[in-house]
C-alpha positions in Angstrom: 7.2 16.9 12.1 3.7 16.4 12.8 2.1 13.7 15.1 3.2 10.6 12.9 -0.4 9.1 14.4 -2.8 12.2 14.9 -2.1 13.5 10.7 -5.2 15.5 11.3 -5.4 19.4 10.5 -7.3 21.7 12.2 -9.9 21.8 9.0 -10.1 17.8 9.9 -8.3 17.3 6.3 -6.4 14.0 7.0 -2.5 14.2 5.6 -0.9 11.3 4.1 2.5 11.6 4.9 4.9 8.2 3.5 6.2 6.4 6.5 8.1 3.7 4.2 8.7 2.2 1.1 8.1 -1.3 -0.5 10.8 -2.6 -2.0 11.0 -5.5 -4.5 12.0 -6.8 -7.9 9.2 -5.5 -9.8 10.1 -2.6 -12.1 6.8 -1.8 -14.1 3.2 -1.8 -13.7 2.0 -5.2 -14.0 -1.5 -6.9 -13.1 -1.5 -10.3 -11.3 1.8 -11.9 -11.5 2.5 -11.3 -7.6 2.4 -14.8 -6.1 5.8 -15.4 -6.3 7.2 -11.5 -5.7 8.7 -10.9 -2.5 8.9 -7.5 -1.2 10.6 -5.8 1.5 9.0 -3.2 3.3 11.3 -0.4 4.6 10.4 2.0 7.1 11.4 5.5 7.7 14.5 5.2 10.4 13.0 8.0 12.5 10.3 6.2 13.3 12.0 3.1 14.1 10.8 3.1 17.9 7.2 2.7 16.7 8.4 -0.9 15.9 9.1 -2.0 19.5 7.0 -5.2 20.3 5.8 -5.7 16.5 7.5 -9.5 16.9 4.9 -10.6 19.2 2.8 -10.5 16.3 2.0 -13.1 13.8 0.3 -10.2 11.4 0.9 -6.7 10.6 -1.8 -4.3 8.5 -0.8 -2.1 5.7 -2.2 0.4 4.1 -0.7 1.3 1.1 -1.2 4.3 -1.2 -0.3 3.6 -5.1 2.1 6.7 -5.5 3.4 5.8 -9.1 0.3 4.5 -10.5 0.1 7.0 -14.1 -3.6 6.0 -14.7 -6.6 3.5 -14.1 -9.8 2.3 -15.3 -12.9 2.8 -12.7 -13.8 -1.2 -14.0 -11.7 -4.0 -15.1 -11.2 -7.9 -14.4 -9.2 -8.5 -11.5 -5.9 -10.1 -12.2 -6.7 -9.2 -15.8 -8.8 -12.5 -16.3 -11.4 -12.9 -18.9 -13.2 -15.6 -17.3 -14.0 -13.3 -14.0 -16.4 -11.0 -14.4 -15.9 -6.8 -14.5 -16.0 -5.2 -11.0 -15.2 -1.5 -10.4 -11.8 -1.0 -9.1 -12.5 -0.9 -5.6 -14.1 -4.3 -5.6 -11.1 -5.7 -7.6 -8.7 -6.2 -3.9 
């Protein structure tokens, strides 16, 4: 296994390796409709010791990579909303 915090080749290509999963009860692709969704997020057991200390803080960041997503539009409406205007998708978050 490779550095789980170094994922850098020696071409300086970065490799996304998944470290966990999300878990929740949403089944299909869906846009907006998340307020009340609760998910879980599951690490890898292995790296279980990376965890130690993580309650002495009120927030955690995650990055995320959408794995199942089957296809996108570069613009849309966030939340699919016609009264907010059209951004490209990486101004939609």
């Amino acid at each position: 296994m490779s550095h789980p915090m170094y994922p850098v080749d020696e071409e300086g290509n970065i490799k996304l390796r998944p470290i966990g999963r999300v878990r929740s009860s949403v089944r299909m692709q869906q846009t907006g409709g998340f307020k009340d969704v609760e998910s879980e997020l599951v690490l890898n057991p292995e790296l279980e010791p990376l965890l130690l200390g993580i309650d002495d803080f009120s927030h955690v960041t995650v990055l995320y990579w959408l794995g199942e997503i089957d296809a996108y539009s570069a613009q849309r409406r966030p939340q699919g909303r016609d009264d907010v205007l059209v951004v490209g998708i990486l101004g939609s978050r």
